[in-house]
C-alpha positions as CSV (number, residue, x, y, z in Angstrom):
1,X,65.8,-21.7,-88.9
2,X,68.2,-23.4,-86.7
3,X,67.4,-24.3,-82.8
4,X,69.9,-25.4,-80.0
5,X,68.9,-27.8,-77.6
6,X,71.5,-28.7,-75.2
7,X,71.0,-31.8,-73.0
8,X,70.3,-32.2,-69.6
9,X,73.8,-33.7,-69.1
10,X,75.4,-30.3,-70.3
11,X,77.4,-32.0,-72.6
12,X,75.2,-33.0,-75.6
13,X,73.7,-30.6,-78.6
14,X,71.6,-31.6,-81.0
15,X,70.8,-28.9,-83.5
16,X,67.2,-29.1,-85.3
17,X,65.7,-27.2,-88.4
18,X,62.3,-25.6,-87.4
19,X,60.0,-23.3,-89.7
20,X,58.6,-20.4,-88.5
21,X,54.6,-20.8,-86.8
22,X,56.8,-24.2,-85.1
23,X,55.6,-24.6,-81.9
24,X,59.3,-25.3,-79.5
25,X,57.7,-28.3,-78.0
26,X,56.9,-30.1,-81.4
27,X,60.4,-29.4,-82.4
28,X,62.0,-31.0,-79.6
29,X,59.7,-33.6,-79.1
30,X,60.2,-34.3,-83.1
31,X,64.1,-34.6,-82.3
32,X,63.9,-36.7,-79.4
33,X,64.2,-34.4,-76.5
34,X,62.9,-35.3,-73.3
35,X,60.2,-33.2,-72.9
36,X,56.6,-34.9,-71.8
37,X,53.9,-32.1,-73.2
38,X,51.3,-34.0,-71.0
39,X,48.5,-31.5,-71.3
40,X,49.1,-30.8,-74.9
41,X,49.7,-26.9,-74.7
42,X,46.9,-26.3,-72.5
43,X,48.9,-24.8,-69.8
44,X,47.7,-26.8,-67.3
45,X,51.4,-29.0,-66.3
46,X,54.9,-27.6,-66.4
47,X,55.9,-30.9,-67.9
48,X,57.7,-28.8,-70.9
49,X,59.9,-26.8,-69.3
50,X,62.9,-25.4,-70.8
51,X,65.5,-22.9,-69.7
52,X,66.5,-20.3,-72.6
53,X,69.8,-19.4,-72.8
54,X,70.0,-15.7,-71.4
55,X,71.6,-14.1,-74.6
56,X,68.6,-15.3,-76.1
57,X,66.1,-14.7,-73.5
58,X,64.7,-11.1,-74.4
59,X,64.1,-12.3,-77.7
60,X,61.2,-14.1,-76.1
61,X,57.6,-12.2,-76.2
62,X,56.9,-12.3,-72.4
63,X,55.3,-15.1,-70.7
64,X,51.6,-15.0,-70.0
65,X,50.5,-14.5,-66.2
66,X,49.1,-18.6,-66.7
67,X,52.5,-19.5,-67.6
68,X,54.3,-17.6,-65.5
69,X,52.1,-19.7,-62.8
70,X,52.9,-23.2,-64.7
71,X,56.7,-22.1,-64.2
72,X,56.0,-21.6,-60.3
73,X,55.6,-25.6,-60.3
74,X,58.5,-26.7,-62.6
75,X,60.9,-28.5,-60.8
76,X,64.6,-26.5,-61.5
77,X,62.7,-23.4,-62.9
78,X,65.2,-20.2,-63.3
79,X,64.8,-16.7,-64.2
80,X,64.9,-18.0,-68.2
81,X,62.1,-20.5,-67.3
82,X,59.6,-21.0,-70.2
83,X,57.0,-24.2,-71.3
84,X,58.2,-24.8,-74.8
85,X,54.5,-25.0,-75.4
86,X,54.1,-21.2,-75.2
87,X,56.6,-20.4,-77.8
88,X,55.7,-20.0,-81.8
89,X,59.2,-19.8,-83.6
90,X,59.5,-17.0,-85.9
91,X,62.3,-15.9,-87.6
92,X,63.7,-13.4,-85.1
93,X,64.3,-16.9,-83.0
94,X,66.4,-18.2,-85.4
95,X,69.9,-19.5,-83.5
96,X,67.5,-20.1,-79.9
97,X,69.4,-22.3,-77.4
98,X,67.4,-24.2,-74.9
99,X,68.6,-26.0,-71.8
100,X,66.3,-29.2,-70.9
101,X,66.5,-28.8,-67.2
102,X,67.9,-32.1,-65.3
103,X,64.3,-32.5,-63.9
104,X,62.7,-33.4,-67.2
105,X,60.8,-36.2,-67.7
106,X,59.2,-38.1,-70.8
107,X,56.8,-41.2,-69.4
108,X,56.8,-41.6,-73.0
109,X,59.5,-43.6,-73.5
């Protein structure tokens, strides 16, 4: 399955193979996007915050009522706010476009 990441800039794409049972942030963290993933999926930082495109929002299952209060903290959240650590790929997801938000960070690097 193919997913879309488009950079913070707007003007970048990288395009990464993912397998279904993929969790989003492993993908882009595998590919080099700038997302941080500091509580490792536990829901308890918004530090993985993407912004799905809208054509491809309602493909989404809806966001738990602990993520929805994760996105409440995320700097540049919007209507299409999700933590990539919330979302298994399967293959209805296949073709997903993600937006890393400006405000990302990755103390990573």
């Amino acid at each position: 399955m193919r997913i879309v990441f488009v950079h913070a800039d707007g003007k970048g794409r990288t395009e990464a193979e993912a397998q279904p049972g993929d969790i989003l942030l492993d993908v882009a963290q595998t590919h080099l996007m700038p997302l941080e993933g500091t509580c490792e999926g536990q829901m308890a930082c918004s530090t993985c915050h993407v912004i799905v495109a809208k054509e491809d929002f309602g493909r989404l299952p809806p966001a738990s009522e602990e993520e929805e209060d994760m996105l409440d903290l995320a700097a540049g959240a919007r209507r299409t706010s999700r933590l990539s650590c919330q979302i298994m790929l399967t293959d209805d997801l296949d073709g997903l476009t993600v937006h890393i938000p400006a405000e990302s960070r990755n103390m990573q690097r």
